[in-house]
C-alpha positions as CSV (number, residue, x, y, z in Angstrom):
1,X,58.4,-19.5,8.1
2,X,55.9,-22.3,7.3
3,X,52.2,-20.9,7.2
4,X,52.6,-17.5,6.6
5,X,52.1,-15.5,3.1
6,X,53.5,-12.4,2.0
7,X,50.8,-9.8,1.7
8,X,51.2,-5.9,0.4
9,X,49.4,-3.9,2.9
10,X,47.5,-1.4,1.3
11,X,46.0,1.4,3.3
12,X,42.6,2.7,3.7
13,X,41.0,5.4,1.5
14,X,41.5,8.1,4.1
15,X,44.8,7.2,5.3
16,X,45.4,7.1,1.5
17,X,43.9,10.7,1.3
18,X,46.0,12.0,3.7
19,X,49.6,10.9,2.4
20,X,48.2,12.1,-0.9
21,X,47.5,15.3,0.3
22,X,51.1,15.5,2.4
23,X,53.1,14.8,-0.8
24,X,51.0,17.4,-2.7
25,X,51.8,20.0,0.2
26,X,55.6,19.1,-0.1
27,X,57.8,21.4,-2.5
28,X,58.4,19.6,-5.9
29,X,57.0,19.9,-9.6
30,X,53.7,20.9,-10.4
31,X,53.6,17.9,-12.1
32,X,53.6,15.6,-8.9
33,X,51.3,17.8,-7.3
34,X,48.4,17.5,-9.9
35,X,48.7,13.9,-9.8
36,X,47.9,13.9,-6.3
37,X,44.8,15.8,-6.3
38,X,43.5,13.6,-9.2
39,X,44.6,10.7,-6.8
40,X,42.6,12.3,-4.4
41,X,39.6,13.5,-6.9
42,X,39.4,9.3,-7.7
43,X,39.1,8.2,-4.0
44,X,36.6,10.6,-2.9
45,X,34.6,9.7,-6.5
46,X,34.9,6.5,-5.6
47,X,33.7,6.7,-1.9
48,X,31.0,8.7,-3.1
49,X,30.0,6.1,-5.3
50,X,30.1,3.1,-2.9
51,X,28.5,4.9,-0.5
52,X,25.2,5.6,-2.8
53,X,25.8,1.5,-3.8
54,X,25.6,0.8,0.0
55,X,22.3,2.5,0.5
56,X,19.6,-0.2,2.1
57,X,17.3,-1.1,-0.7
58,X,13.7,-1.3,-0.5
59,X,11.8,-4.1,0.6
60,X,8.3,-4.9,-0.7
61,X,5.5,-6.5,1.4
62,X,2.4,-7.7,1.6
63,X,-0.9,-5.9,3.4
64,X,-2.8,-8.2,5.5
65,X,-6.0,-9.2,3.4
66,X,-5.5,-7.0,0.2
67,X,-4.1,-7.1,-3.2
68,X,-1.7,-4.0,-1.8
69,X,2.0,-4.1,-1.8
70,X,4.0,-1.5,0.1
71,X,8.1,-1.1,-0.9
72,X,9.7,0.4,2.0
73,X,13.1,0.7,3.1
74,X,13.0,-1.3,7.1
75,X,15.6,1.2,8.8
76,X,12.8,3.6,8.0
77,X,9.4,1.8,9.5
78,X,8.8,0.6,13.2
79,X,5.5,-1.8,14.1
80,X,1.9,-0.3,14.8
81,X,-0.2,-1.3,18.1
82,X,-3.4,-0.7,17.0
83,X,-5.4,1.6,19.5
84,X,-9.4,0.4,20.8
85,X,-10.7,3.0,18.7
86,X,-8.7,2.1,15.6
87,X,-10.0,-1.7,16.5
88,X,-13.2,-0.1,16.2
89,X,-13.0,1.5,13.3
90,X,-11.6,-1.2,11.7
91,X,-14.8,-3.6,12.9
92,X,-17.2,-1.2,11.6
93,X,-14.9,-1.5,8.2
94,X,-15.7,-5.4,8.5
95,X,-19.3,-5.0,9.1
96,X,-19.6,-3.0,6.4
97,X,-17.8,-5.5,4.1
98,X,-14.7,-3.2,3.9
99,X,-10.7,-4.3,4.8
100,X,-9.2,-2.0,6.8
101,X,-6.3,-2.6,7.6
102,X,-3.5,-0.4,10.0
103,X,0.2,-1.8,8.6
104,X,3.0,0.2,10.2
105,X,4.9,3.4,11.1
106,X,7.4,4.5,8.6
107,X,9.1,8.1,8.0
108,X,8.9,9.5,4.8
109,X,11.3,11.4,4.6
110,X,15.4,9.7,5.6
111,X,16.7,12.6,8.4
112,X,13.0,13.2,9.9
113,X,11.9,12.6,13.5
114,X,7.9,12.3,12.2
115,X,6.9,9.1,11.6
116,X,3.3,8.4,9.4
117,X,1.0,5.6,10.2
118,X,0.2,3.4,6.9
119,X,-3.5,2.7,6.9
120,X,-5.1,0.5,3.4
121,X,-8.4,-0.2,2.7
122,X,-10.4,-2.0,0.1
123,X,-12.5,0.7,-0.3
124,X,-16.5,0.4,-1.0
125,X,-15.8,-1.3,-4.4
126,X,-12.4,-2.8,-4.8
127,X,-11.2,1.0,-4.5
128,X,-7.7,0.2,-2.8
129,X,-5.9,3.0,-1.4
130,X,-3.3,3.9,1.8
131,X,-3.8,6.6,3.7
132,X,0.2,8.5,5.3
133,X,-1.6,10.5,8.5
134,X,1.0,11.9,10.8
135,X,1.3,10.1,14.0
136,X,-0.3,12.5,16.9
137,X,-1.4,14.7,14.4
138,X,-5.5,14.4,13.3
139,X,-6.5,10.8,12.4
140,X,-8.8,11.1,9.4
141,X,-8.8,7.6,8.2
142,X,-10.4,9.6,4.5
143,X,-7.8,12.3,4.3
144,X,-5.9,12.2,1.5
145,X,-6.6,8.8,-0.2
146,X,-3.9,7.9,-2.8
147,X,-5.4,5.1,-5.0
148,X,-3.3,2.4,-6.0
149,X,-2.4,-1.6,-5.0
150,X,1.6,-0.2,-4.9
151,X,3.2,1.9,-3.0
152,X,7.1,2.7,-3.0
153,X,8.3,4.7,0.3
154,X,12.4,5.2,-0.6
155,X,12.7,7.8,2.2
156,X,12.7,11.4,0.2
157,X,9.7,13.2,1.2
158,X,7.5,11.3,-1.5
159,X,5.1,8.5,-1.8
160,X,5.1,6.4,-5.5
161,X,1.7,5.1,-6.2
162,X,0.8,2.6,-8.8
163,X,-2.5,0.6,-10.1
164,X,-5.2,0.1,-12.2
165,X,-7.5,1.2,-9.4
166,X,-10.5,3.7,-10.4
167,X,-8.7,4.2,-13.7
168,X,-8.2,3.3,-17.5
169,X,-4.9,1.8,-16.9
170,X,-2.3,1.3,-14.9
171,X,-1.6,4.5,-13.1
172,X,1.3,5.8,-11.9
173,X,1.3,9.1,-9.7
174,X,3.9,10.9,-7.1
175,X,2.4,12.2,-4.1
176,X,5.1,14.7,-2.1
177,X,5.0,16.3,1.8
178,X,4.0,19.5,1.9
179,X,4.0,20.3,5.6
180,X,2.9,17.2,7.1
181,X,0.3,15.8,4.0
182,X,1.2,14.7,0.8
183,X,-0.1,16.7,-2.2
184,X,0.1,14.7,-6.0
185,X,3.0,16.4,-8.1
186,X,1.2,17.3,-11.7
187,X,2.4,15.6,-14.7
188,X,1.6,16.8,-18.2
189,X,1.2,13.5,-19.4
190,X,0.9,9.7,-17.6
191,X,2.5,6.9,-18.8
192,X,0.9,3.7,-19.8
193,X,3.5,1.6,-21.9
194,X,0.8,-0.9,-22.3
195,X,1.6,-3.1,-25.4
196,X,-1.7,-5.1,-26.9
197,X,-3.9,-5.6,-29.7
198,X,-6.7,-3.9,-31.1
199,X,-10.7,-5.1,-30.4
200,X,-11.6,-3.5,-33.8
201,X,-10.2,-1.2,-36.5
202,X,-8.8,1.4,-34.5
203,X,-7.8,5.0,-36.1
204,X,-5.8,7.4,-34.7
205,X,-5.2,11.0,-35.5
206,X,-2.7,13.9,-35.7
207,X,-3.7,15.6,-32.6
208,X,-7.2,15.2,-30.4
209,X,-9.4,16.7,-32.1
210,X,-9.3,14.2,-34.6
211,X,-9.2,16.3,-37.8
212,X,-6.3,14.6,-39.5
213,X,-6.2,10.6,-39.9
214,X,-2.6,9.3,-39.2
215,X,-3.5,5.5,-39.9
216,X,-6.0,3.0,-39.0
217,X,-5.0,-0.3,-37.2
218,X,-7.0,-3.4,-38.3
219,X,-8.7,-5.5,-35.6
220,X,-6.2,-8.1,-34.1
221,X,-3.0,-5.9,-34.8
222,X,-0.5,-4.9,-32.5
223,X,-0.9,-1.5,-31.0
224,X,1.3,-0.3,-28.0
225,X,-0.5,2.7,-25.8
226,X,2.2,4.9,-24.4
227,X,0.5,8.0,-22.6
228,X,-2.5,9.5,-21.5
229,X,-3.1,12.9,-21.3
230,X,-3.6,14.2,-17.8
231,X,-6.3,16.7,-18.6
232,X,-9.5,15.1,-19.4
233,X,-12.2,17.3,-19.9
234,X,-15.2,14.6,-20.4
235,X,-15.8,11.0,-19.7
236,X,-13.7,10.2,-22.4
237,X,-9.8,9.2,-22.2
238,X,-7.4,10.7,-24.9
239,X,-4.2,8.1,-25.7
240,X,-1.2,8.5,-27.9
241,X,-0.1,5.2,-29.5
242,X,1.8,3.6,-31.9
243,X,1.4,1.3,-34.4
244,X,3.4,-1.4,-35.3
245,X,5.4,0.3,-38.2
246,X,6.2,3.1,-35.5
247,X,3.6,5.7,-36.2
248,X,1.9,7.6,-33.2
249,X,-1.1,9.3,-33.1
250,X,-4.2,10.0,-31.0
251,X,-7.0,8.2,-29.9
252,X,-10.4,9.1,-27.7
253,X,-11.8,6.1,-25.8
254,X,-14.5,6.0,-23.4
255,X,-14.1,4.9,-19.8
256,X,-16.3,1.6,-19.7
257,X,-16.1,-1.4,-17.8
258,X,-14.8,-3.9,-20.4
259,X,-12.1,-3.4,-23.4
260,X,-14.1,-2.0,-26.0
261,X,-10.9,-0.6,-28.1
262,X,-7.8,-1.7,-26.9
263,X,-7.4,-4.8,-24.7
264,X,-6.1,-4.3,-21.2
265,X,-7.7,-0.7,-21.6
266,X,-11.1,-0.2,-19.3
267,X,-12.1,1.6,-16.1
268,X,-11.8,-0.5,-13.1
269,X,-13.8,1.1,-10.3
270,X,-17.2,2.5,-10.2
């Protein structure tokens, strides 16, 4: 018959599932039936797969009158209408020559009722941070500042803050719910991965103490800073880096304003 096409008709994954698991009940060779279950082992690892594939990924946008990006996943976040007293508050903020900004309601974590309100700020000095209070619980606008200019919200209890914000480098930090606040997660070590050049002849050591010279990089070379160390027991900042024949070794470097060492490596913030 002109305009139709023969098709196979192949059925769904479930309807699949279920003859699968018919012929493995029938009598017959062992044989036949462990074929089956692997049948049926492949669909549901493939299900399982598309399903995590399918997930909604996240979106990133902009905050209103800052350098602040927030990645969040839409199914997740509902609008704000900002209150009289949060007008207030956030004219005072102006007056004061601070953004303050109120963004949106999301829920932190994916099968939770509790949604947060997202409040960023510019802070006194070009000290960006958000601020995740519960909505109807207190409303301290100070509570619990993450620094950062990004933040990722996938849905799993946690907040993923980034930024070279009151720091030596670009910091990267987890903050977690514990009740209804998020609490930093400790990290033996944070990650830089900054690769640059040195501002002067640069030696690094064996461990932090300095005792043992690993190598010196001349002034202009490649030098690639990979962590920090998270404990920091004086003004001063203690990096591992490598060199560009692959050595790695310790430096200390002191938190001013401008690269003095490495460039791309100085506090921002007061």
């Amino acid at each position: 018959m002109a305009g139709v096409t023969n098709a196979v008709r192949i059925p769904s994954r479930s309807r699949a599932i279920r003859l699968l698991i018919e012929l493995a009940s029938r009598p017959g060779s062992l044989l036949m039936r462990g074929l089956c279950h692997r049948f049926i082992l492949a669909i549901l690892l493939m299900t399982a797969a598309s399903a995590a594939d399918a997930q909604t990924a996240l979106v990133e946008i902009p905050v209103a009158d800052l350098p602040v990006m927030l990645a969040i996943d839409p199914a997740l976040t509902r609008p704000h209408a900002i209150t009289p007293g949060e007008q207030k508050n956030s004219d005072e903020a102006d007056a004061g020559g601070v953004i303050l900004t109120y963004v949106l309601e999301t829920k932190l974590r994916l099968r939770s009722e509790k949604h947060f309100l997202v409040v960023c700020s510019s802070g006194g000095s070009a000290d960006y941070n958000c601020v995740f209070n519960l909505v109807g619980g207190a409303a301290d606008l100070y509570r619990d500042e993450i620094g950062g200019v990004r933040f990722e919200i996938p849905g799993d209890g946690c907040v993923y803050a980034s930024g070279h914000v009151n720091t030596m480098f670009d910091h990267r930090r987890k903050y977690c719910l514990d009740d209804d606040r998020l609490k930093e997660v400790s990290q033996p070590f944070h990650y830089v991965g900054l690769k640059s050049k040195t501002l002067h002849d640069l030696t690094f050591y064996f461990d932090k103490a300095a005792t043992n010279a690993v190598g010196t990089i001349p002034k202009g070379e490649f030098v690639e800073v990979l962590v920090a160390d998270a404990k920091r027991e004086s003004e001063r900042y203690d990096f591992l880096v490598r060199d560009k024949s692959g050595l790695i070794g310790w430096v200390s470097l002191a938190g001013g304003r401008e690269a003095e060492d490495i460039e791309g490596i100085f506090f921002a913030g007061d």
